[in-house]
N, CA, C and O atoms as CSV, one atom per row, in Angstrom:
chain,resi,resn,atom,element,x,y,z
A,1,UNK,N,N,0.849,-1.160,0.000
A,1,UNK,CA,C,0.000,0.000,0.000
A,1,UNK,C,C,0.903,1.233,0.000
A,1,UNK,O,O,1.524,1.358,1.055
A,2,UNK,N,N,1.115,2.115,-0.858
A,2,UNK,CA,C,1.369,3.287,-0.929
A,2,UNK,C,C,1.059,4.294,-0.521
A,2,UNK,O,O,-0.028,4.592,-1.015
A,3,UNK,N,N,1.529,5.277,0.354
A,3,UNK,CA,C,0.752,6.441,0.848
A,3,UNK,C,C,1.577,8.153,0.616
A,3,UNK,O,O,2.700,8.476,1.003
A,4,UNK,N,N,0.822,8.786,0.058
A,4,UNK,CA,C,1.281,10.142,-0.821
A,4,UNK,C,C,0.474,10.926,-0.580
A,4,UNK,O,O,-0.744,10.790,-0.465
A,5,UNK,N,N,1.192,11.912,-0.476
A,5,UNK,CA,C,0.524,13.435,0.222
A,5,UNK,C,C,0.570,14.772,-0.948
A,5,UNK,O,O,1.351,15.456,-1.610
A,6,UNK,N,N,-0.762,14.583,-0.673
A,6,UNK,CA,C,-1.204,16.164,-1.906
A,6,UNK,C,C,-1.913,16.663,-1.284
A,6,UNK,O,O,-2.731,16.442,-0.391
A,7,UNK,N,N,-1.201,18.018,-2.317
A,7,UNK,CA,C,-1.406,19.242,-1.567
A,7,UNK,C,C,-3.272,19.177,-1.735
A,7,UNK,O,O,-3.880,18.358,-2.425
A,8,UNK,N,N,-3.892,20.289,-0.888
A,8,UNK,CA,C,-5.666,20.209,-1.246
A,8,UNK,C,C,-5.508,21.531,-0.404
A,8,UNK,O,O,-4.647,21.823,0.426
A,9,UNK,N,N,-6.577,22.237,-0.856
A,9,UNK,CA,C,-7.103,23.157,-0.029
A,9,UNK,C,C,-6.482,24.111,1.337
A,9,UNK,O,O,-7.023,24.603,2.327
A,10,UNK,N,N,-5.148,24.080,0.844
A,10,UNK,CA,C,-3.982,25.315,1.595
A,10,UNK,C,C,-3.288,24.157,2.910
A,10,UNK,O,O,-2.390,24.341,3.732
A,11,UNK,N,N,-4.221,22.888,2.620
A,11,UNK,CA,C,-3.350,21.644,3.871
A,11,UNK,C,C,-3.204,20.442,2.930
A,11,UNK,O,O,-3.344,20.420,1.707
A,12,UNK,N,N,-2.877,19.403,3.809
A,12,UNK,CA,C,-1.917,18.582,3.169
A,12,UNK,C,C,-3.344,17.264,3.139
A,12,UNK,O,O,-4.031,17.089,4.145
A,13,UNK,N,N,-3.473,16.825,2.426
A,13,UNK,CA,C,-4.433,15.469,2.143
A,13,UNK,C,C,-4.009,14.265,1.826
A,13,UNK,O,O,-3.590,14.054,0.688
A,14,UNK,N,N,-4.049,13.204,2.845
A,14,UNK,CA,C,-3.470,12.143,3.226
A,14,UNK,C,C,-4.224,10.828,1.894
A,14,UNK,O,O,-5.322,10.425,2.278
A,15,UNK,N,N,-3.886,10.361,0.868
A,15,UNK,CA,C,-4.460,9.717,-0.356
A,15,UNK,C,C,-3.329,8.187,-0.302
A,15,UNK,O,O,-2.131,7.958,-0.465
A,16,UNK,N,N,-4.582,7.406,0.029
A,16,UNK,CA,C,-4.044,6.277,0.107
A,16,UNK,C,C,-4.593,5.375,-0.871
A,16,UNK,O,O,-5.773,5.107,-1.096
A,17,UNK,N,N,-3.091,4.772,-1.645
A,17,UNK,CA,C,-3.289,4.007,-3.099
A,17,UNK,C,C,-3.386,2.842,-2.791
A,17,UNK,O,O,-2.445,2.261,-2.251
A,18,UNK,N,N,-4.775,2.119,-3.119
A,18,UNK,CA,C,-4.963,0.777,-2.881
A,18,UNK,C,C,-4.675,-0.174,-4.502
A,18,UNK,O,O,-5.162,-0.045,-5.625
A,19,UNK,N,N,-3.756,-1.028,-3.976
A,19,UNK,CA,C,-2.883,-2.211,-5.308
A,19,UNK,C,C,-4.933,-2.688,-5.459
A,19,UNK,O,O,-6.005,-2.366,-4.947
A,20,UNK,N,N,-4.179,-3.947,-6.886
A,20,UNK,CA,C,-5.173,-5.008,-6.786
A,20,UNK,C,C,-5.403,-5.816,-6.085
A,20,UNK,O,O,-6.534,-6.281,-6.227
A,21,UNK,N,N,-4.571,-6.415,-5.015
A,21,UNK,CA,C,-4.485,-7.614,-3.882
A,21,UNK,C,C,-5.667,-7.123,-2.915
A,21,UNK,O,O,-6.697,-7.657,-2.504
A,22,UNK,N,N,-4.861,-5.450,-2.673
A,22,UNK,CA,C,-5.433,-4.799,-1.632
A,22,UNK,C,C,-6.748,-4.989,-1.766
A,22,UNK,O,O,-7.389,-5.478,-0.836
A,23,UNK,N,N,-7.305,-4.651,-2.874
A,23,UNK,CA,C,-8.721,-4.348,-2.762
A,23,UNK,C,C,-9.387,-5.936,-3.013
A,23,UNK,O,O,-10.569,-5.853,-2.680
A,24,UNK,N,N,-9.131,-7.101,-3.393
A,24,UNK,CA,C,-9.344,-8.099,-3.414
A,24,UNK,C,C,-9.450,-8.691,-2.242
A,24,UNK,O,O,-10.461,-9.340,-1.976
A,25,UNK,N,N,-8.265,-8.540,-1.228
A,25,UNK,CA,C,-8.112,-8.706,-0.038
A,25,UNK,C,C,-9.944,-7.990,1.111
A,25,UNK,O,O,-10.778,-8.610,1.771
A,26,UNK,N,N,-9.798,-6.701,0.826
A,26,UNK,CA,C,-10.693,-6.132,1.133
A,26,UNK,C,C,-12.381,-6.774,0.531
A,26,UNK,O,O,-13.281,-6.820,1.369
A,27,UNK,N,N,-12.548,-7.034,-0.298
A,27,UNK,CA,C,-13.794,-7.651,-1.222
A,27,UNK,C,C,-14.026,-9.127,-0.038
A,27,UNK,O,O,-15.009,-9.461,0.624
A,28,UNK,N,N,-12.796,-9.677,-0.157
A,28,UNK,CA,C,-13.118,-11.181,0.332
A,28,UNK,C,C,-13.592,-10.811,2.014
A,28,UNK,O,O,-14.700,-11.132,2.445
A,29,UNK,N,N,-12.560,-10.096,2.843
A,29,UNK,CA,C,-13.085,-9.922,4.180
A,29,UNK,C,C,-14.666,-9.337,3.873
A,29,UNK,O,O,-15.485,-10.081,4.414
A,30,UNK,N,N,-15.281,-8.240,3.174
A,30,UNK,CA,C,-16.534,-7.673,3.290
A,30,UNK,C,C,-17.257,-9.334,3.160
A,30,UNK,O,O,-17.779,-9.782,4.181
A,31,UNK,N,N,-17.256,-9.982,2.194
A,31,UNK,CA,C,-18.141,-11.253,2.112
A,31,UNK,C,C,-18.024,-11.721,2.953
A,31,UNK,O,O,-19.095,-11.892,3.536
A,32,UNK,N,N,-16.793,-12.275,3.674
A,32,UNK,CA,C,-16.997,-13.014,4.946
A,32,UNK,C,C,-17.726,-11.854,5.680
A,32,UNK,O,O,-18.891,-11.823,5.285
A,33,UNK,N,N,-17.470,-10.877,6.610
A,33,UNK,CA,C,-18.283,-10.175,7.098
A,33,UNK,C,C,-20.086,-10.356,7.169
A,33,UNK,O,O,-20.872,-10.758,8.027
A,34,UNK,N,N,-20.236,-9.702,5.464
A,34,UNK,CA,C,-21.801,-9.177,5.477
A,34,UNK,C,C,-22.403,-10.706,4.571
A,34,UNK,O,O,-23.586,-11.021,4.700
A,35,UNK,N,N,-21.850,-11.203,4.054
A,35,UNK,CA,C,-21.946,-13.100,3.747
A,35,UNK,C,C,-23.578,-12.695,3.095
A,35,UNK,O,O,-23.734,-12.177,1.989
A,36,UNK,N,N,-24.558,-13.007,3.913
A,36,UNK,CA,C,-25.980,-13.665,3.630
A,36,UNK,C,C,-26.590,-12.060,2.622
A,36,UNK,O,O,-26.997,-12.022,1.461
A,37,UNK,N,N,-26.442,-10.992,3.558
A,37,UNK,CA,C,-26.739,-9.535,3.763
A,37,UNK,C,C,-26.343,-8.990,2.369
A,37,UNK,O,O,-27.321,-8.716,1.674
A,38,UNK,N,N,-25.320,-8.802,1.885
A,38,UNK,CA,C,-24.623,-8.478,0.801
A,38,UNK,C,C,-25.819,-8.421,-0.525
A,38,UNK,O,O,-26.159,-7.421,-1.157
A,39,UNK,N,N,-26.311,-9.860,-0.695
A,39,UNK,CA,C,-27.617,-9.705,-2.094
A,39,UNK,C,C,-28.418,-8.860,-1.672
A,39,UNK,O,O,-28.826,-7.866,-2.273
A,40,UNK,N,N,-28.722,-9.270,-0.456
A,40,UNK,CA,C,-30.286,-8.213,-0.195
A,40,UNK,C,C,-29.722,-6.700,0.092
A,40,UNK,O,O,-30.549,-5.792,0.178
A,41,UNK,N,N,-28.623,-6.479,0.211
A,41,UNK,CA,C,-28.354,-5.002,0.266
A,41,UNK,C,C,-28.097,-4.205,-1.337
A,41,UNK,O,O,-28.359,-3.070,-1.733
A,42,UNK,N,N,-27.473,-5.378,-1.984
A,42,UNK,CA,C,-27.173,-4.948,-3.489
A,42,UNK,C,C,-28.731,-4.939,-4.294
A,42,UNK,O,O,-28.996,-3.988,-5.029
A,43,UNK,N,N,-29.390,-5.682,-4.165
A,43,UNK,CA,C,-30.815,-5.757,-4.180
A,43,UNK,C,C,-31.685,-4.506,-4.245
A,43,UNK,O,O,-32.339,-4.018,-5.166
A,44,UNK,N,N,-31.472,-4.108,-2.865
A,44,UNK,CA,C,-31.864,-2.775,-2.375
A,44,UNK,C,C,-31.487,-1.430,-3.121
A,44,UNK,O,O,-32.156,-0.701,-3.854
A,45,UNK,N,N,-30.374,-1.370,-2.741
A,45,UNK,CA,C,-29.738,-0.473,-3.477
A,45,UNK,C,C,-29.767,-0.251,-5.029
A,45,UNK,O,O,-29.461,0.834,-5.524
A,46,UNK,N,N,-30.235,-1.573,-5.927
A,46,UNK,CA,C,-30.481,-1.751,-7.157
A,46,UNK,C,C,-32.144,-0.808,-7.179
A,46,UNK,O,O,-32.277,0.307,-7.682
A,47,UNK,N,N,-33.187,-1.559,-6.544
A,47,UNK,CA,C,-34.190,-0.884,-6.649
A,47,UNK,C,C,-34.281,0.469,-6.380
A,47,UNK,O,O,-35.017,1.102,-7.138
A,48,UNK,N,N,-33.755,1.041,-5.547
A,48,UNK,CA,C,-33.718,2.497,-5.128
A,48,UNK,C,C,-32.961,3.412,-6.503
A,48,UNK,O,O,-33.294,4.540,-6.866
A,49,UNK,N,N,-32.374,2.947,-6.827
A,49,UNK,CA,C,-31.692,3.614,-8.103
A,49,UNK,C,C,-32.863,3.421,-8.967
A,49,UNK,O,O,-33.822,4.154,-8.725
A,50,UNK,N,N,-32.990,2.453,-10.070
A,50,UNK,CA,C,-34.389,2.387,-10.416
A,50,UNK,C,C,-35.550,3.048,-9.921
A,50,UNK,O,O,-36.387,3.019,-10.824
A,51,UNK,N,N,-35.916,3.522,-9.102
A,51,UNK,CA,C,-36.944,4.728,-8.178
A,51,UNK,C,C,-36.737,5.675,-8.597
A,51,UNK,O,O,-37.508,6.422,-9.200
A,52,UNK,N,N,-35.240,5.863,-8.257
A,52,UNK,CA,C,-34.762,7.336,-8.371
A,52,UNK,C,C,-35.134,7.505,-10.093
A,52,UNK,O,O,-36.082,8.123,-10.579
A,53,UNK,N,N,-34.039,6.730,-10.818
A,53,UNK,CA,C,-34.512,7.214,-12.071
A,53,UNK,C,C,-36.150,7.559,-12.857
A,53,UNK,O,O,-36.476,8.463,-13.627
A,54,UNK,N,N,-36.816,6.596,-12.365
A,54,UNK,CA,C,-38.335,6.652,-12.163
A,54,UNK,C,C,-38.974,7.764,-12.280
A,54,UNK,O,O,-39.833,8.166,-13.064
A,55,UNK,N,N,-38.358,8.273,-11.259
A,55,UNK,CA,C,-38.672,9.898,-10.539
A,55,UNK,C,C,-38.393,10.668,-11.530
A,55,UNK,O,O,-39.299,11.090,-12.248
A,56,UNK,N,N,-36.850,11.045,-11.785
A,56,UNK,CA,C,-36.069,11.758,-12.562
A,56,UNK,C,C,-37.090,11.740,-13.739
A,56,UNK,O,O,-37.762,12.754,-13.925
A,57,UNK,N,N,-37.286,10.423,-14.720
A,57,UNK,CA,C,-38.007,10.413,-15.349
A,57,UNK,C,C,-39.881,11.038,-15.645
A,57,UNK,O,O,-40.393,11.352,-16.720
A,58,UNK,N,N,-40.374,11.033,-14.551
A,58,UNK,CA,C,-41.299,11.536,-14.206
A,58,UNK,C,C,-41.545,12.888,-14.400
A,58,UNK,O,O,-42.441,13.469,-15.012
A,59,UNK,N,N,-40.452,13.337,-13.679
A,59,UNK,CA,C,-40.325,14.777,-13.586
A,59,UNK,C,C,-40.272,15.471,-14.539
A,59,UNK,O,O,-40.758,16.587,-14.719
A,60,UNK,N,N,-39.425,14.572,-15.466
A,60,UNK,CA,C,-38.789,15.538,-16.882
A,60,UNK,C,C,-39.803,15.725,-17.913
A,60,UNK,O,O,-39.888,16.726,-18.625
A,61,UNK,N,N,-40.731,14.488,-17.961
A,61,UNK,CA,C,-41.976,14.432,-18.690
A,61,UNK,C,C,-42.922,15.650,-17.809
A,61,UNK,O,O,-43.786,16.213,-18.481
A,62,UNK,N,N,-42.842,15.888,-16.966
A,62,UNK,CA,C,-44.268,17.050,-16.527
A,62,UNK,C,C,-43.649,18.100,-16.884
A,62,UNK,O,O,-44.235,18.852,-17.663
A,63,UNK,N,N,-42.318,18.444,-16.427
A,63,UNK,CA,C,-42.175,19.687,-17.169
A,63,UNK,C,C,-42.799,19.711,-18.619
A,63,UNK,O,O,-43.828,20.254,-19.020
A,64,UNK,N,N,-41.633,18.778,-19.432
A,64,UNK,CA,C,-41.812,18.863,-20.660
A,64,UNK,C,C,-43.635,19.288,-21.313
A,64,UNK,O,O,-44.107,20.061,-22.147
A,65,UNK,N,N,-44.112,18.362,-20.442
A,65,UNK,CA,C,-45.796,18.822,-20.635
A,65,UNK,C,C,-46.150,20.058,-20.439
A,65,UNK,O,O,-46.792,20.664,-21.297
A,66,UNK,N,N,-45.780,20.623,-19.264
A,66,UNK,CA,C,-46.249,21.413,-19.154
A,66,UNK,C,C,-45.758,23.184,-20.015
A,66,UNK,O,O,-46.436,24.210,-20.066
A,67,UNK,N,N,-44.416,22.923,-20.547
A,67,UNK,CA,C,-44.243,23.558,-21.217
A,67,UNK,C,C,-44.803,23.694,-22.574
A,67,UNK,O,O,-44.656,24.693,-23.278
A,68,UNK,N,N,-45.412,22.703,-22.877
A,68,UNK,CA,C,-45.924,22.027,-24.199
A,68,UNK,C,C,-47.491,23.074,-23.950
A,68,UNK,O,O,-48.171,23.615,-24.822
A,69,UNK,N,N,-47.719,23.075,-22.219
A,69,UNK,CA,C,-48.908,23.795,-22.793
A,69,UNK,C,C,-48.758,25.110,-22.307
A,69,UNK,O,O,-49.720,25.869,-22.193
A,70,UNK,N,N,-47.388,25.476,-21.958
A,70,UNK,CA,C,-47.421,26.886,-21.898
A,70,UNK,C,C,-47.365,27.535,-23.616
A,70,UNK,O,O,-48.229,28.310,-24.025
A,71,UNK,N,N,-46.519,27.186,-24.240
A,71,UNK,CA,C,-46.331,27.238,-25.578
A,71,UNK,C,C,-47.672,27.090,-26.327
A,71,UNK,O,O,-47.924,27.970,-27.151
A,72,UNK,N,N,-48.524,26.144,-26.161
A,72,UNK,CA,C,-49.777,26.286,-26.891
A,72,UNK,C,C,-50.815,27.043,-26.338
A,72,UNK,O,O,-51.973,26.932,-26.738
A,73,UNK,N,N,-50.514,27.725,-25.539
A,73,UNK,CA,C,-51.623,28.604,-24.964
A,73,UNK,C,C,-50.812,30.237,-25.202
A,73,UNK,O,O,-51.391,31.317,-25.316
A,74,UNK,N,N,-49.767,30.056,-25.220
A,74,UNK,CA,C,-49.401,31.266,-25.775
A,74,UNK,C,C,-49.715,31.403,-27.277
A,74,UNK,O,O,-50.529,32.302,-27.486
A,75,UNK,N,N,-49.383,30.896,-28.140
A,75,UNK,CA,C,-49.777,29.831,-29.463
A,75,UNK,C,C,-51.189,31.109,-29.526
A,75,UNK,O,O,-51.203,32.284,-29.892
A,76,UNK,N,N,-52.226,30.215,-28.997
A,76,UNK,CA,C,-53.200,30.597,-28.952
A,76,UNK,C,C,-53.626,31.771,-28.907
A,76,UNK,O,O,-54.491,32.229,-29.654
A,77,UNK,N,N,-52.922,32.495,-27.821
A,77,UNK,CA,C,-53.412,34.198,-27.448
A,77,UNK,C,C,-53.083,35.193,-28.641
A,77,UNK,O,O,-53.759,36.184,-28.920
A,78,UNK,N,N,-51.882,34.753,-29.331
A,78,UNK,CA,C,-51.468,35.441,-30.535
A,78,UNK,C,C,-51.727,35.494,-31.574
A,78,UNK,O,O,-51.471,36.450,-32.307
A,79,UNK,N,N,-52.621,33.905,-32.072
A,79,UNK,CA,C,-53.892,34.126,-33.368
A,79,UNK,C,C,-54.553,34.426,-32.844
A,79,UNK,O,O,-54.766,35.417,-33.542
A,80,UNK,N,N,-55.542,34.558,-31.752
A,80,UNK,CA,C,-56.675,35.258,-31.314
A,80,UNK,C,C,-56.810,37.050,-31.340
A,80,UNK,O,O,-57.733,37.861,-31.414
A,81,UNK,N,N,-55.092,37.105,-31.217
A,81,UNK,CA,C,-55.415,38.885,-31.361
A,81,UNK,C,C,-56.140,39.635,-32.306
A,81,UNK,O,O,-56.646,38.934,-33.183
A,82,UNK,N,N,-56.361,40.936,-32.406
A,82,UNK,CA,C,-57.441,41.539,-33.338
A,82,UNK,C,C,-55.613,41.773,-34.144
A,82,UNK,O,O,-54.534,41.647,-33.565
A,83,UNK,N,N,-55.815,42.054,-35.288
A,83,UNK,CA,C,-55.053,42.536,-36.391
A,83,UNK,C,C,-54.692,44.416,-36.719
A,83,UNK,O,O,-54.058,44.889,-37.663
A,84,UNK,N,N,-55.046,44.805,-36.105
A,84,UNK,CA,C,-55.092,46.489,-35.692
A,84,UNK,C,C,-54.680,47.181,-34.798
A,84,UNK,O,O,-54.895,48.393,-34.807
């Protein structure tokens, strides 16, 4: 494990370089650890993203609508004017 110091924000920021072992090493202890827990958390976390985008998606369509009828109601007021 390597450890190197950059500069950040007028102090010194402590950035620690994890090899491939390292983080392999790290992967295998989390499974032993969270073992059963791990699917149903990745699970979770899968659906909640899916939500979120859901949402995101949701959202972008009402605007979009609703601009659709700001535009056609403006649309509207401007052939309706008198010509004079």
């Amino acid at each position: 494990m390597s450890v190197v110091w950059l500069p950040g924000a007028g102090a010194f920021t402590l950035a620690v370089l994890v090899g491939h072992w390292e983080l392999i090493a790290i992967l295998i202890v989390a499974l032993l650890i969270f073992g059963s827990r791990l699917p149903k958390v990745m699970r979770s976390i899968g659906r909640s993203i899916t939500q979120f985008k859901r949402g995101l998606r949701e959202a972008e369509d009402e605007i979009a609508s609703a601009a659709e009828e700001v535009e056609d109601e403006g649309g509207a007021d401007d052939s309706s004017s008198p010509a004079g």
